[in-house]
PLY file of the C-alpha trace (Angstrom):
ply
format ascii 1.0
element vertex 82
property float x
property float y
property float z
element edge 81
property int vertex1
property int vertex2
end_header
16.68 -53.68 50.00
16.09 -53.41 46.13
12.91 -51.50 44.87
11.49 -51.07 41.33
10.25 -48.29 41.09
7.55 -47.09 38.86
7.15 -43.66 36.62
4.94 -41.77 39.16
7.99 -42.40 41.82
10.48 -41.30 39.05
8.82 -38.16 38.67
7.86 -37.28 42.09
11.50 -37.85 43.10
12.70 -35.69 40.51
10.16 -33.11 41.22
11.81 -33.17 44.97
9.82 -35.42 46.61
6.31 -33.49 46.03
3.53 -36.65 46.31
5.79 -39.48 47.99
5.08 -39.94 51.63
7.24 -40.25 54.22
8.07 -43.27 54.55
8.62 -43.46 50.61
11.11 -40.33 51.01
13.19 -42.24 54.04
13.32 -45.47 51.87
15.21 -43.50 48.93
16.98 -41.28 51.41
18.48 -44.72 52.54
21.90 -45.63 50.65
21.74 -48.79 51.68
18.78 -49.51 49.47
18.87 -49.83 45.93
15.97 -48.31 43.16
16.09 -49.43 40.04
14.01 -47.55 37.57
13.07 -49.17 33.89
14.13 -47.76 30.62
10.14 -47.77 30.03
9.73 -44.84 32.73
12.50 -42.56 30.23
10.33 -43.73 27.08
7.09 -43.00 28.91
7.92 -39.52 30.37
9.09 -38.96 26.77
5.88 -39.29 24.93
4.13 -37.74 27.39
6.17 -34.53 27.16
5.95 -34.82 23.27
2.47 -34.63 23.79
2.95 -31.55 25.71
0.75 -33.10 29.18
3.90 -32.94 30.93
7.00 -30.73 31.18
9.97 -32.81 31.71
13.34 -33.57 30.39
13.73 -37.53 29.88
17.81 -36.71 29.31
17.60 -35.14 33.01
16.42 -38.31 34.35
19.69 -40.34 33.38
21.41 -38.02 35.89
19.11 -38.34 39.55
21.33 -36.90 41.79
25.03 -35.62 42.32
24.37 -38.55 45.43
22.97 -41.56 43.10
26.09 -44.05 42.12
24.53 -45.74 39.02
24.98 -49.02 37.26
22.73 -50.64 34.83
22.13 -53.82 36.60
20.15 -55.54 33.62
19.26 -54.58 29.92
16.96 -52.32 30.16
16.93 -51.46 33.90
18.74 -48.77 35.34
20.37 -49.47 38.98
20.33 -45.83 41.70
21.54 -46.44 44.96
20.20 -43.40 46.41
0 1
1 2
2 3
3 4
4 5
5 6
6 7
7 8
8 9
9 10
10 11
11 12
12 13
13 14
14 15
15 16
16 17
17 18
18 19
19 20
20 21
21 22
22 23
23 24
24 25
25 26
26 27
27 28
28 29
29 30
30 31
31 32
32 33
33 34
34 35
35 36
36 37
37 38
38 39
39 40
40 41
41 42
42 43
43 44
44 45
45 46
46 47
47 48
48 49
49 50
50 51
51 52
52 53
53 54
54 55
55 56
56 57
57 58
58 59
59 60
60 61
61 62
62 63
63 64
64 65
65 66
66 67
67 68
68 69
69 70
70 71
71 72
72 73
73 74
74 75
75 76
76 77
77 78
78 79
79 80
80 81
């Protein structure tokens, strides 16, 4: 199954799974699915660190896991099998 996932998903994933539920955690567990995140989510997490109501490294989040196999499926869309 293919999801898109939005910015709150990227950073809960990233922050180790704090505010996804369970079923949210099994479905990116899965490597049979696919998540495809949007180049907006690295652009958005990047002004809102600028203006200092996050901490977060947007270059960290082009690198999800030593267990993600990416692609970039489409301009602008980053592929994760996770």
């Amino acid at each position: 199954m293919r999801l898109l996932a939005d910015t709150h998903l990227l950073l809960w994933w990233l922050a180790g799974g704090v505010g996804l539920t369970k079923s949210a955690r099994a479905f990116l567990a899965d490597t049979s699915n696919q998540v495809y995140f949007s180049a907006a989510s690295i652009w958005e997490v990047s002004i809102k660190a600028a203006l200092g109501k996050i901490e977060a490294d947007p270059s960290e989040m082009l690198d999800i896991g030593p267990a993600c196999v990416g692609s970039y499926a489409t301009a602008g869309s980053s592929s994760r099998s996770v």
